[in-house]
ChimeraX commands (.cxc) that place a marker at each C-alpha (Angstrom):
marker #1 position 20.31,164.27,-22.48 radius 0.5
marker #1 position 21.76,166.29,-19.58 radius 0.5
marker #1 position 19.69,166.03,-16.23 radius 0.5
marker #1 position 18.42,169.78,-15.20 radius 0.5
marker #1 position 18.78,170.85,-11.64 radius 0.5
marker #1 position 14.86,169.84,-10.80 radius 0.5
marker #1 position 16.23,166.29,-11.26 radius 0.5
marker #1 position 19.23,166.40,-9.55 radius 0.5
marker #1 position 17.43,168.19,-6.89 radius 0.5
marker #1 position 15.33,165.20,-6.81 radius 0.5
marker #1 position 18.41,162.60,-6.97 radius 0.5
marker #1 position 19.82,164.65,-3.73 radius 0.5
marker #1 position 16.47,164.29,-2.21 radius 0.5
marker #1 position 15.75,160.90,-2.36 radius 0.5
marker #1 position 19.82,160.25,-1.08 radius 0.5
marker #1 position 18.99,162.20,1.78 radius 0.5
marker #1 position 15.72,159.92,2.47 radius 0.5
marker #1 position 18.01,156.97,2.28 radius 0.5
marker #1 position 20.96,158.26,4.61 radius 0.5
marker #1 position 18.28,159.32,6.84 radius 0.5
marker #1 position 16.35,156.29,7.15 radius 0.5
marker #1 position 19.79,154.23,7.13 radius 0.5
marker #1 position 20.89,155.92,10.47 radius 0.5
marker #1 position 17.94,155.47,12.58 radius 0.5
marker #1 position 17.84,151.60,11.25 radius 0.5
marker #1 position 19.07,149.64,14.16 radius 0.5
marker #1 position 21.98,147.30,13.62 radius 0.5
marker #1 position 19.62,144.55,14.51 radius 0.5
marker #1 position 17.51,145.40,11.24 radius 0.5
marker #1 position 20.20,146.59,9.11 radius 0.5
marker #1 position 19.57,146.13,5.71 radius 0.5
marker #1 position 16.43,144.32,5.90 radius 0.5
marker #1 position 17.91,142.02,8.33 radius 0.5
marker #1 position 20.30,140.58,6.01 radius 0.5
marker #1 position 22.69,139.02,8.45 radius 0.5
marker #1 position 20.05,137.32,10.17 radius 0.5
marker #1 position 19.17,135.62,7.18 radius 0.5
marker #1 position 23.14,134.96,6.35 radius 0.5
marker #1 position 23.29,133.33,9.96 radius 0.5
marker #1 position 19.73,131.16,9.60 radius 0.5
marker #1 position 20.53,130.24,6.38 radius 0.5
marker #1 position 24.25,128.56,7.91 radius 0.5
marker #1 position 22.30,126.92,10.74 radius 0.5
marker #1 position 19.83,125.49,8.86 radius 0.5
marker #1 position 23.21,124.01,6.33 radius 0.5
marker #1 position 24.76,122.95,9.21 radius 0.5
marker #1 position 22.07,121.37,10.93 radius 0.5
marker #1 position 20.64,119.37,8.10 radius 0.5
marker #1 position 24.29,118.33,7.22 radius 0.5
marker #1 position 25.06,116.93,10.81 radius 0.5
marker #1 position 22.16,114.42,10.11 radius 0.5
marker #1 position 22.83,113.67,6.59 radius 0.5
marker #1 position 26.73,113.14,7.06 radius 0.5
marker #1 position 27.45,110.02,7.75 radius 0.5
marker #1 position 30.56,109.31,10.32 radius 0.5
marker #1 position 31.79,106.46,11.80 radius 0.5
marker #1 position 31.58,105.50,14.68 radius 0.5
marker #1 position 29.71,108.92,15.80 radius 0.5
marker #1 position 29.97,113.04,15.10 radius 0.5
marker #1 position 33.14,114.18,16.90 radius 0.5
marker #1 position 35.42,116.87,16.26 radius 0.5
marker #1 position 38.10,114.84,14.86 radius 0.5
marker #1 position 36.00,113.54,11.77 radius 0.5
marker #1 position 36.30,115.24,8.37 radius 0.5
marker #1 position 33.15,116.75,9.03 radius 0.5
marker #1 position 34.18,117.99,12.38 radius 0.5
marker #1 position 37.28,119.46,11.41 radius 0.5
marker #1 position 35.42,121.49,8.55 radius 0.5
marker #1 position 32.53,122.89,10.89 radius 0.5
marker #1 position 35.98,123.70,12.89 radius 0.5
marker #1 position 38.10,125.31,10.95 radius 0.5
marker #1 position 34.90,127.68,10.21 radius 0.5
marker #1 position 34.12,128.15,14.01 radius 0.5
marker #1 position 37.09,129.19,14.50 radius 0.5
marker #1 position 37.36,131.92,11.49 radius 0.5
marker #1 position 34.40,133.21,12.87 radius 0.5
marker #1 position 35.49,133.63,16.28 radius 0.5
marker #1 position 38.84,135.45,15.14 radius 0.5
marker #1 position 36.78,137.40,12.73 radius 0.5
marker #1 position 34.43,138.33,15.57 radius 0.5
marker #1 position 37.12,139.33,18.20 radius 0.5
marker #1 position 37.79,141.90,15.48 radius 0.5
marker #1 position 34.81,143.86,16.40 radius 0.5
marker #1 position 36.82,146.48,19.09 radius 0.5
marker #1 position 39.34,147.20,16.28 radius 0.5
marker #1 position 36.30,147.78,13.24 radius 0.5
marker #1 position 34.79,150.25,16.31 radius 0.5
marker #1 position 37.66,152.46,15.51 radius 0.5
marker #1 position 36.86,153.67,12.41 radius 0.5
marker #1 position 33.26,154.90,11.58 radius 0.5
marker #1 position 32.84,154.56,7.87 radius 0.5
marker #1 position 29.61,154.17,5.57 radius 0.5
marker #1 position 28.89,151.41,3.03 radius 0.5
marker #1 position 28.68,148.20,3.44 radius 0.5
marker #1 position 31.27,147.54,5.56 radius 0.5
marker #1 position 29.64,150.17,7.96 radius 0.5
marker #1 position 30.35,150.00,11.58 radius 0.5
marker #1 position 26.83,149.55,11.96 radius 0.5
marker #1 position 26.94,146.51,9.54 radius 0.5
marker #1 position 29.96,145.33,10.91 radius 0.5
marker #1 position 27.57,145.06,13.95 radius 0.5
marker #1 position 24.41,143.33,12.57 radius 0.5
marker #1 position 26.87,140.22,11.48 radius 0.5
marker #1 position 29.13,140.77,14.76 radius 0.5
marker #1 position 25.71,139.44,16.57 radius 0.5
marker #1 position 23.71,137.18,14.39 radius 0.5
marker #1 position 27.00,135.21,12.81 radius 0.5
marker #1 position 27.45,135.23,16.55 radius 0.5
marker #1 position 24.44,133.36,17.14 radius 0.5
marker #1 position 25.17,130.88,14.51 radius 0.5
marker #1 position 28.18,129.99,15.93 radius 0.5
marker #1 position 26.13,128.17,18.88 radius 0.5
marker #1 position 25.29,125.74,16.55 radius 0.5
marker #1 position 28.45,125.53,14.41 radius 0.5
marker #1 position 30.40,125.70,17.43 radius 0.5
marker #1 position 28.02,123.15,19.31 radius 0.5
marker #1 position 27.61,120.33,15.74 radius 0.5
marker #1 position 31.73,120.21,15.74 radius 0.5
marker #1 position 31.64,118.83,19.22 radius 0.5
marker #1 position 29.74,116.14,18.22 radius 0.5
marker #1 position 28.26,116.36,21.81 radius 0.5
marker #1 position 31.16,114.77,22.72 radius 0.5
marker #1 position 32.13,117.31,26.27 radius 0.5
marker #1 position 34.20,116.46,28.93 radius 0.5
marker #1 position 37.13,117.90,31.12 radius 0.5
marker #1 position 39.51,119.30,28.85 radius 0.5
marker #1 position 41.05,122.18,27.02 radius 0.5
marker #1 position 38.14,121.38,24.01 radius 0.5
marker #1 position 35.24,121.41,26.23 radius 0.5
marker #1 position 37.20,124.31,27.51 radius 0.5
marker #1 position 37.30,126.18,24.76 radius 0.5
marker #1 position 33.64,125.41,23.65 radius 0.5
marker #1 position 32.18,126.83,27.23 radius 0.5
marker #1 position 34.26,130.21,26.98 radius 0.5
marker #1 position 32.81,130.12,23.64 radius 0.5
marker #1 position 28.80,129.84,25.11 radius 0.5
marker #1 position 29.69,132.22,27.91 radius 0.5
marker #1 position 31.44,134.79,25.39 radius 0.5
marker #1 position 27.52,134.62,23.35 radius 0.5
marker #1 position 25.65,134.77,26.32 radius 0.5
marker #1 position 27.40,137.89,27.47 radius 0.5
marker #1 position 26.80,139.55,24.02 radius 0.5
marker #1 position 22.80,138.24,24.24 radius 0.5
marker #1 position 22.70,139.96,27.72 radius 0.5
marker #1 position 24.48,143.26,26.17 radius 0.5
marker #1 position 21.86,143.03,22.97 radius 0.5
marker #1 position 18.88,143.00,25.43 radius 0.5
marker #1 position 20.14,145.77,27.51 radius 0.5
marker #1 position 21.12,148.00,24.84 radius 0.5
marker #1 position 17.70,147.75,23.10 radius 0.5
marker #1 position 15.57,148.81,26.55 radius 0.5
marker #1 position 17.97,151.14,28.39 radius 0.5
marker #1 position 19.00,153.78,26.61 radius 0.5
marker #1 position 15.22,154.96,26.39 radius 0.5
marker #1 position 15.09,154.43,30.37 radius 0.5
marker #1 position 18.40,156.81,30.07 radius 0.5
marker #1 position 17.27,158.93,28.21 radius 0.5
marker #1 position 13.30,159.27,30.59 radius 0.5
marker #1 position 15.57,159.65,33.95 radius 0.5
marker #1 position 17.43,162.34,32.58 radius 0.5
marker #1 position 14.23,164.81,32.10 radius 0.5
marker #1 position 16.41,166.68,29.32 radius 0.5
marker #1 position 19.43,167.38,32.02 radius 0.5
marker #1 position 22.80,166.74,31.35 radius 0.5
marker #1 position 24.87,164.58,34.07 radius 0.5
marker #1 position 26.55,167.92,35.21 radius 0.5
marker #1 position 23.13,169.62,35.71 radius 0.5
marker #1 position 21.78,166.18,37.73 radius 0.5
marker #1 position 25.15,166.94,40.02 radius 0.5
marker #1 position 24.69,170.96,40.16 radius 0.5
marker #1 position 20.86,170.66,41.45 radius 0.5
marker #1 position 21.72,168.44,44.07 radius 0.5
marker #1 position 24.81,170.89,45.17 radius 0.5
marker #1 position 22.21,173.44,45.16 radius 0.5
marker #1 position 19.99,171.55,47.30 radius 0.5
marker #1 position 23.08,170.67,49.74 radius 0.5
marker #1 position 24.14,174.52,50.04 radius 0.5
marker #1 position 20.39,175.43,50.50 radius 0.5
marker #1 position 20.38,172.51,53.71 radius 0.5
marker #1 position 23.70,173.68,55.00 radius 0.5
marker #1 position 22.41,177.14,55.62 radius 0.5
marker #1 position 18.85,175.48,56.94 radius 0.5
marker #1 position 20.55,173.25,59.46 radius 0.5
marker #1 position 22.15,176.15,61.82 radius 0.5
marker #1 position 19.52,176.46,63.77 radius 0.5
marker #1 position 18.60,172.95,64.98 radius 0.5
marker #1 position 19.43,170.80,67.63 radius 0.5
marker #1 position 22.85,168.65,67.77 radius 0.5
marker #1 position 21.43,165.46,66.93 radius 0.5
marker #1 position 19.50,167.10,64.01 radius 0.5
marker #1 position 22.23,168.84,62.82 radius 0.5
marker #1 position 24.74,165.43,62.70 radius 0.5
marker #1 position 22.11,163.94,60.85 radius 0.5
marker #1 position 21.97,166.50,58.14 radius 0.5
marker #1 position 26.15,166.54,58.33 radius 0.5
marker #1 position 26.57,163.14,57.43 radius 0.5
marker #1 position 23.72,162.92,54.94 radius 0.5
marker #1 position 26.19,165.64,53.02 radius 0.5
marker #1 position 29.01,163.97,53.77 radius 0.5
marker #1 position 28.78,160.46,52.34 radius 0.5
marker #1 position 29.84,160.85,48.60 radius 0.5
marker #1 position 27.27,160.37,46.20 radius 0.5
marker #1 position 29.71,158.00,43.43 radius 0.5
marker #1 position 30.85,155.99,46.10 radius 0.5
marker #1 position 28.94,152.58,45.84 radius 0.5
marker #1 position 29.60,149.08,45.49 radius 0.5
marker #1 position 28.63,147.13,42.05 radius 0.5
marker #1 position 26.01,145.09,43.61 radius 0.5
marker #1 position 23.98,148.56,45.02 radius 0.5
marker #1 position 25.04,150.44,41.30 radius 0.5
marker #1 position 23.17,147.44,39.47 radius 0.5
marker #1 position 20.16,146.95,41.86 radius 0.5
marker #1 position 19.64,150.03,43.09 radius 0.5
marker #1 position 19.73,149.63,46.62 radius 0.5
marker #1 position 21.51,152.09,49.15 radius 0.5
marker #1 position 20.27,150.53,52.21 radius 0.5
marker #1 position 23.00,153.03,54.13 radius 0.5
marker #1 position 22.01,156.32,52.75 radius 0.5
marker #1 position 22.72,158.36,54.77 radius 0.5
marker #1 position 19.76,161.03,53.61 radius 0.5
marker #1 position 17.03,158.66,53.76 radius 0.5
marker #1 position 18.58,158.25,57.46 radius 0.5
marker #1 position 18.29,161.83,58.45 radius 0.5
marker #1 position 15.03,162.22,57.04 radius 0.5
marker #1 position 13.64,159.81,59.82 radius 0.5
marker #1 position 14.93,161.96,62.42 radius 0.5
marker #1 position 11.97,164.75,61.01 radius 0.5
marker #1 position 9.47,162.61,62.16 radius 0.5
marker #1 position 5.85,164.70,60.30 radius 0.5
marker #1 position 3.61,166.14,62.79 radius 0.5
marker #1 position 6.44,167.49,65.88 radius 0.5
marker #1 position 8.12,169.77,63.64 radius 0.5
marker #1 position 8.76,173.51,64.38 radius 0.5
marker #1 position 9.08,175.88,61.22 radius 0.5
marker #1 position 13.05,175.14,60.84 radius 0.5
marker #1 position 12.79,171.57,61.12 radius 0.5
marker #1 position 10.10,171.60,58.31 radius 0.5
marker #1 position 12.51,173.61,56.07 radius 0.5
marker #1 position 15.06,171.16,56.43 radius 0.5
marker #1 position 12.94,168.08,56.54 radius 0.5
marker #1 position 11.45,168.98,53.02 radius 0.5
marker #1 position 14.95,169.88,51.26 radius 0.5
marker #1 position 16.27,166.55,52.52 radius 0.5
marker #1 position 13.58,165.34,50.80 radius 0.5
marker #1 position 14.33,167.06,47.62 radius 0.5
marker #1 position 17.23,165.66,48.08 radius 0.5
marker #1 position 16.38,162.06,48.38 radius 0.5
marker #1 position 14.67,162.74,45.25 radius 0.5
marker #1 position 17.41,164.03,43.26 radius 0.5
marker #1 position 20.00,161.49,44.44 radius 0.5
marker #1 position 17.13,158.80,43.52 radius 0.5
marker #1 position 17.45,160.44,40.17 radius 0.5
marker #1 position 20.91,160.07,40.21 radius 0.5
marker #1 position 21.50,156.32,41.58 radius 0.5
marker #1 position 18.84,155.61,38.50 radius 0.5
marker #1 position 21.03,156.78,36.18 radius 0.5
marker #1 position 24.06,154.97,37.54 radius 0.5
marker #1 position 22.28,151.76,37.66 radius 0.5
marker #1 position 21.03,152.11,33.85 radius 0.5
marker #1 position 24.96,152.81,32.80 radius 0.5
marker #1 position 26.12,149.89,34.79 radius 0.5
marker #1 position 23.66,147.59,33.72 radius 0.5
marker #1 position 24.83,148.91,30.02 radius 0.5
marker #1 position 28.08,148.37,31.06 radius 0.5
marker #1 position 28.64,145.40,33.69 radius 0.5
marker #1 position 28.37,142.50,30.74 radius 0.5
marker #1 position 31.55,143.87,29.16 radius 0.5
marker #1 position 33.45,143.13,31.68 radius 0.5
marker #1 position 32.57,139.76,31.35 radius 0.5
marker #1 position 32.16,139.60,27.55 radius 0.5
marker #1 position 35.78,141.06,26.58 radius 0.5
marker #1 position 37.86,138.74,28.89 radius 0.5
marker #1 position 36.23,135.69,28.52 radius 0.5
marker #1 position 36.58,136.50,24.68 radius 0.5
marker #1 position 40.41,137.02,25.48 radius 0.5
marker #1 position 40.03,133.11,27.51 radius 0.5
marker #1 position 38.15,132.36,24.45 radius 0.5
marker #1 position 41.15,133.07,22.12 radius 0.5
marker #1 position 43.86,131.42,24.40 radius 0.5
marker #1 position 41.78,128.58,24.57 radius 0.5
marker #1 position 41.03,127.86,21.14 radius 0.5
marker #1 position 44.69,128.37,20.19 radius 0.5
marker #1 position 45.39,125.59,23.06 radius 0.5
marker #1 position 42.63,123.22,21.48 radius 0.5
marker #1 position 44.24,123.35,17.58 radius 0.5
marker #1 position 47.43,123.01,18.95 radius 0.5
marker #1 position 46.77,120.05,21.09 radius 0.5
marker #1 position 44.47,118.76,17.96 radius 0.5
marker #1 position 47.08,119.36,15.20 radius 0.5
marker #1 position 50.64,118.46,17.47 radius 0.5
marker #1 position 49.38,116.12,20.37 radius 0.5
marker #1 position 46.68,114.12,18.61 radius 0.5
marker link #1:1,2 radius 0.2
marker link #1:2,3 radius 0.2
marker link #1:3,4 radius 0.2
marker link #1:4,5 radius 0.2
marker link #1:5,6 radius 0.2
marker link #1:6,7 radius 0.2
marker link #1:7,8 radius 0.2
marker link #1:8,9 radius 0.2
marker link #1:9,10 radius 0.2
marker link #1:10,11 radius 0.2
marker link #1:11,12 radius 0.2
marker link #1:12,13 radius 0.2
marker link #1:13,14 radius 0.2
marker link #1:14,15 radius 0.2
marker link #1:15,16 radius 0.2
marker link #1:16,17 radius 0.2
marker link #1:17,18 radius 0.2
marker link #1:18,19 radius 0.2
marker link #1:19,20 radius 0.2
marker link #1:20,21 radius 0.2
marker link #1:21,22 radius 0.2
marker link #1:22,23 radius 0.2
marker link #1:23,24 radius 0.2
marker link #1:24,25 radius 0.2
marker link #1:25,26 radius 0.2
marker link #1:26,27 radius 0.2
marker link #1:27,28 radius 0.2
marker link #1:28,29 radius 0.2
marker link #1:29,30 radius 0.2
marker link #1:30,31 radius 0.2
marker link #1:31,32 radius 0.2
marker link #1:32,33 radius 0.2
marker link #1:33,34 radius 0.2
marker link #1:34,35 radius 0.2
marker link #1:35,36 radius 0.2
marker link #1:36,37 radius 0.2
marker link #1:37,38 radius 0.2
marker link #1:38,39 radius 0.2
marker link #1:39,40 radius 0.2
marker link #1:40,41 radius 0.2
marker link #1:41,42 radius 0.2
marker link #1:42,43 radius 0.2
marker link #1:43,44 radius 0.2
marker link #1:44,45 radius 0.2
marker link #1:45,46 radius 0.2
marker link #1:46,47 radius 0.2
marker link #1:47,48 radius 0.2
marker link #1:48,49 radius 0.2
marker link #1:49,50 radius 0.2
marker link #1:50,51 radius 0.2
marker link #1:51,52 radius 0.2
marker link #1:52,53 radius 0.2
marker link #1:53,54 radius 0.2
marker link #1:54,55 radius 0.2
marker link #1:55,56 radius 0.2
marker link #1:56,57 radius 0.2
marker link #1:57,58 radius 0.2
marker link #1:58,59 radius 0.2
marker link #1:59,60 radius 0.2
marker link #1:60,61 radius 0.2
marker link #1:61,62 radius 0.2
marker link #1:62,63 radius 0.2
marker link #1:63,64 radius 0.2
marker link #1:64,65 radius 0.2
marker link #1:65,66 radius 0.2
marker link #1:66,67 radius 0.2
marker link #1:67,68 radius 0.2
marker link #1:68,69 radius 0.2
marker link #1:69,70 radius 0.2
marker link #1:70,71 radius 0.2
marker link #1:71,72 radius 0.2
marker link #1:72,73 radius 0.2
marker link #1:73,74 radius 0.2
marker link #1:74,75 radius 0.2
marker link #1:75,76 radius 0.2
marker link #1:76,77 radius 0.2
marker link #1:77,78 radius 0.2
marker link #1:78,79 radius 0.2
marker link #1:79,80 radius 0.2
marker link #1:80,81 radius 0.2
marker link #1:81,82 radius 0.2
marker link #1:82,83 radius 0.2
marker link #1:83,84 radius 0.2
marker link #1:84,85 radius 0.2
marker link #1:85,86 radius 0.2
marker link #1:86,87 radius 0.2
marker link #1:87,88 radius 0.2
marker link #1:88,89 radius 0.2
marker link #1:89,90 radius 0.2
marker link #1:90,91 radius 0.2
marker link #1:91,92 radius 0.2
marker link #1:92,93 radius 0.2
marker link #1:93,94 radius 0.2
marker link #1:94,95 radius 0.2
marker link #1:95,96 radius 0.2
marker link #1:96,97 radius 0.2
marker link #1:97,98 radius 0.2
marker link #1:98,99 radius 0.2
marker link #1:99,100 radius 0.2
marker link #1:100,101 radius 0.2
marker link #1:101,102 radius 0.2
marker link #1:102,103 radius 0.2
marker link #1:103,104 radius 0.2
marker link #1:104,105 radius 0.2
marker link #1:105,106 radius 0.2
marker link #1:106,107 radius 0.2
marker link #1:107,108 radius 0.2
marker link #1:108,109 radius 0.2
marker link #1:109,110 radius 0.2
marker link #1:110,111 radius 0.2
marker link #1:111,112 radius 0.2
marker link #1:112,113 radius 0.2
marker link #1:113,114 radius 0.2
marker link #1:114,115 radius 0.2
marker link #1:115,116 radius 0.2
marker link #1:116,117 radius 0.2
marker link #1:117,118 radius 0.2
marker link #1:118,119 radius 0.2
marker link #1:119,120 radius 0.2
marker link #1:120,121 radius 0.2
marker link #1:121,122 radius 0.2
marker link #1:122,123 radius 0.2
marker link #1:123,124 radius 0.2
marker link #1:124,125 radius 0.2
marker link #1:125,126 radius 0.2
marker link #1:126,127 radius 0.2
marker link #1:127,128 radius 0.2
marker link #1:128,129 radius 0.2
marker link #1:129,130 radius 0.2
marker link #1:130,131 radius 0.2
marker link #1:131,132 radius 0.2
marker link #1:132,133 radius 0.2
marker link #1:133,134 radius 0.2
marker link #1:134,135 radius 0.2
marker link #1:135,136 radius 0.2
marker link #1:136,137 radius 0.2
marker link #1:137,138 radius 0.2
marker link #1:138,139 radius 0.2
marker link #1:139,140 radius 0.2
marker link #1:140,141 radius 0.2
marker link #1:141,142 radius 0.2
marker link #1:142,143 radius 0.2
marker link #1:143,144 radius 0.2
marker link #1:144,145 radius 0.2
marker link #1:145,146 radius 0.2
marker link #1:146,147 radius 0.2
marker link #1:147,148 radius 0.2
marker link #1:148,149 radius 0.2
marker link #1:149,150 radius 0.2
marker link #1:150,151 radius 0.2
marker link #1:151,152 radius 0.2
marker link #1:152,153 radius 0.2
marker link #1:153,154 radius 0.2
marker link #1:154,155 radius 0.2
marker link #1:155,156 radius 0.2
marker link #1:156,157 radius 0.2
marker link #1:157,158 radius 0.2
marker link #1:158,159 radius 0.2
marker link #1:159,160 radius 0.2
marker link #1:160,161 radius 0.2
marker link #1:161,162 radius 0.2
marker link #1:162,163 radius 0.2
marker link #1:163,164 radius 0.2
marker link #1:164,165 radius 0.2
marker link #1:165,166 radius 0.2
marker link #1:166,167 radius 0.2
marker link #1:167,168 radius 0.2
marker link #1:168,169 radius 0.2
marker link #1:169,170 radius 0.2
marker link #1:170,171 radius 0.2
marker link #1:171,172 radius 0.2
marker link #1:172,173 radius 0.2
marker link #1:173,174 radius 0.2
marker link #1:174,175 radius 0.2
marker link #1:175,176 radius 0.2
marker link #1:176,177 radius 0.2
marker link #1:177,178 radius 0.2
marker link #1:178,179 radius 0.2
marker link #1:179,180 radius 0.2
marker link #1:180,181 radius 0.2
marker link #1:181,182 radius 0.2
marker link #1:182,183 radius 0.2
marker link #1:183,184 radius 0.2
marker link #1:184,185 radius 0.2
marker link #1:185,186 radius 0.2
marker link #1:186,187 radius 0.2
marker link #1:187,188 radius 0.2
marker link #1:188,189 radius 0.2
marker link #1:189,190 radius 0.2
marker link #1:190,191 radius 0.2
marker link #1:191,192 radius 0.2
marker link #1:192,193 radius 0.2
marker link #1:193,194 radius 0.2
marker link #1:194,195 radius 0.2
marker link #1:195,196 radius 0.2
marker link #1:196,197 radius 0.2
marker link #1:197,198 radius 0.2
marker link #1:198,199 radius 0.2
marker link #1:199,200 radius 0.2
marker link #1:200,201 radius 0.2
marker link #1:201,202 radius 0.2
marker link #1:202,203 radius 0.2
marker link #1:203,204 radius 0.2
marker link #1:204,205 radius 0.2
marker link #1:205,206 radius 0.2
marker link #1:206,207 radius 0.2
marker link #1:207,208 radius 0.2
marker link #1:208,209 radius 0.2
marker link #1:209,210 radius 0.2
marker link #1:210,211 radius 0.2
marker link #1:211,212 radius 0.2
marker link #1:212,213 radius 0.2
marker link #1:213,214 radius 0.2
marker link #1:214,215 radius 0.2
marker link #1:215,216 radius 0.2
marker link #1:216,217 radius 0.2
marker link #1:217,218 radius 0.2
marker link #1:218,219 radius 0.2
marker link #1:219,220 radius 0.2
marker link #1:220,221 radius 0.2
marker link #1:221,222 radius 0.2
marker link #1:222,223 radius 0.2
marker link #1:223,224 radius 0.2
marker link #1:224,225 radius 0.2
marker link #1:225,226 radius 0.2
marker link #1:226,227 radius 0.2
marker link #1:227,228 radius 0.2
marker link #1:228,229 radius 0.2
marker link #1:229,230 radius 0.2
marker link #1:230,231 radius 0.2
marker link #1:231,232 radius 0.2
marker link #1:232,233 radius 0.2
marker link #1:233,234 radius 0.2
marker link #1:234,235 radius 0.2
marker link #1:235,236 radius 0.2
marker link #1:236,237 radius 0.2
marker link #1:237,238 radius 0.2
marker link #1:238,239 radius 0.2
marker link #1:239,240 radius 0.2
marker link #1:240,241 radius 0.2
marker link #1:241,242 radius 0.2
marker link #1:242,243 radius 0.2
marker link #1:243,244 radius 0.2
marker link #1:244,245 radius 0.2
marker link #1:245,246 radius 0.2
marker link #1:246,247 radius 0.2
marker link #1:247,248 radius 0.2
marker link #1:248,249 radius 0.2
marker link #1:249,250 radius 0.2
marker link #1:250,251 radius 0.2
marker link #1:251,252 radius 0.2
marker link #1:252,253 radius 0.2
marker link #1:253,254 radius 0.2
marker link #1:254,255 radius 0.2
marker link #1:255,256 radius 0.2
marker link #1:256,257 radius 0.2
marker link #1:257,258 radius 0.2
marker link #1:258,259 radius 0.2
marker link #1:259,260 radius 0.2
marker link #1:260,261 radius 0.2
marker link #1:261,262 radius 0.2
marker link #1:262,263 radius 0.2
marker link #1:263,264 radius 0.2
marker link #1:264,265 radius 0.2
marker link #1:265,266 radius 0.2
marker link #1:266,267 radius 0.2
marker link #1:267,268 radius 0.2
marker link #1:268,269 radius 0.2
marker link #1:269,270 radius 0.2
marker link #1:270,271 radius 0.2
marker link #1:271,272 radius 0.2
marker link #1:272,273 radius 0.2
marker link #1:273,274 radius 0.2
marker link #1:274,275 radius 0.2
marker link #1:275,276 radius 0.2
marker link #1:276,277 radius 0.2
marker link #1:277,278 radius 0.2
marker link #1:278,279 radius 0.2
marker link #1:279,280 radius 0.2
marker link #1:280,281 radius 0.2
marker link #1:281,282 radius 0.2
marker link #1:282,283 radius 0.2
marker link #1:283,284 radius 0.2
marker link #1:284,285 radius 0.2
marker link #1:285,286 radius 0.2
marker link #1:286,287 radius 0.2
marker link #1:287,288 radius 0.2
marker link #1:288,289 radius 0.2
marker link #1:289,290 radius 0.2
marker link #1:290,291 radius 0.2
marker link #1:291,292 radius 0.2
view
């Protein structure tokens, strides 16, 4: 029996429920949190396994049993790398970027432990060890850029008060063209304070003051000292209060570098020790495979 338009209306409906409630599902619940299950379900395997298997004289990576929990640490780790090239292309299904993502950081996870159970505990100073730290430091990165990415964009999104990054930049040129004009009439020491409080350039901080924070030489919150309340003639008052203004709106703007830095500082330790990761893995099947 042909379907009438009330039930295809009804078909289109209930897709549109789905797409909708499939893109604001986080990659970290995607699909019911399938890959976490995939990646619990492997450590549990691999960690009952390790203390069934029986090998002489100890677990090391150069057992059967090592070499297996190998070979798959390593697939995973080349698969994983593969994550900047999948970011490319935005597709749907199941091979979504989004659950491309979910198994990018839970079969990430897992690979602690598969990564950890081929060692055998056995660590020292070599290429292997090596190869197994970049390996820890590579996931610890990508826990750090999980936590972030989960709590800041909200903060983002609160600093912003619905302005755009041009519109943050615009109110406090505004506010600088507003003290220019103020600042004729005061005295020379005044007046070099204002100067150099719109002088200094905004974007021009360290890492260490972008990711706390912390402009100990601003040169605004400097020149509002020198309007000390309570000895201030009518001028002085102008200015004092649009330096304040300003103070507020460059606090506004520091926040917002500090959130995108803190989103952003991890990768550049995530993508090159993934890169050290990669070299050093190659190094430790060659020297397995050609040396041992």
């Amino acid at each position: 029996m042909a379907s009438t338009p009330r039930d295809s209306s009804k078909v289109d409906f209930a897709f549109a429920e789905k797409r909708r409630d499939t893109d604001h599902e986080s990659f970290l619940s995607h699909a019911r949190m399938r890959w976490l299950k995939v990646s619990s379900a492997i450590c549990l395997i691999v960690i009952v396994s390790y203390f069934l298997v029986d090998v002489e004289p100890r677990h090391n990576g150069g057992s059967w049993y090592g070499y297996t929990l190998g070979t798959i640490g390593a697939g995973l780790i080349v698969w994983l790398s593969l994550l900047g090239i999948r970011k490319r292309n935005i597709t749907d299904g199941r091979w979504s970027l989004k659950a491309w993502t979910s198994a990018h950081v839970y079969l990430g996870l897992a690979l602690t432990v598969v990564g950890t159970m081929h060692t055998g505990f056995q660590l020292g100073w070599n290429v292997h060890t090596l190869a197994w730290a970049l390996m820890m430091l590579v996931i610890v990165s990508g826990i750090y850029g999980i936590s972030v990415y989960a709590a800041l964009p909200r903060s983002l999104s609160t600093n912003r008060r619905e302005m755009t990054r041009g519109q943050m930049i615009e109110a406090l040129a505004a506010i600088d063209r507003q003290l220019e004009a103020a600042a004729q009439p005061l005295g020379r020491s005044e007046s070099d304070a204002v100067i150099a409080a719109l002088d200094q350039d905004v974007f021009k901080a360290g890492l260490l003051a972008r990711l706390t924070g912390s402009y100990p030489r601003c040169a605004t919150a400097r020149a509002l000292r020198a309007f000390p309340e309570g000895s201030l003639n009518k001028a002085e008052q102008k200015v004092a209060s649009l330096l304040s203004r300003r103070k507020s709106q460059l606090s506004q703007i520091r926040r917002q570098m500090r959130y995108k830095a803190l989103l952003q500082v991890w990768l550049y330790i995530h993508i090159p020790a993934t890169i050290a990761l990669i070299a050093a893995l190659l190094a430790h099947v060659i020297s397995v495979f050609y040396y041992w």
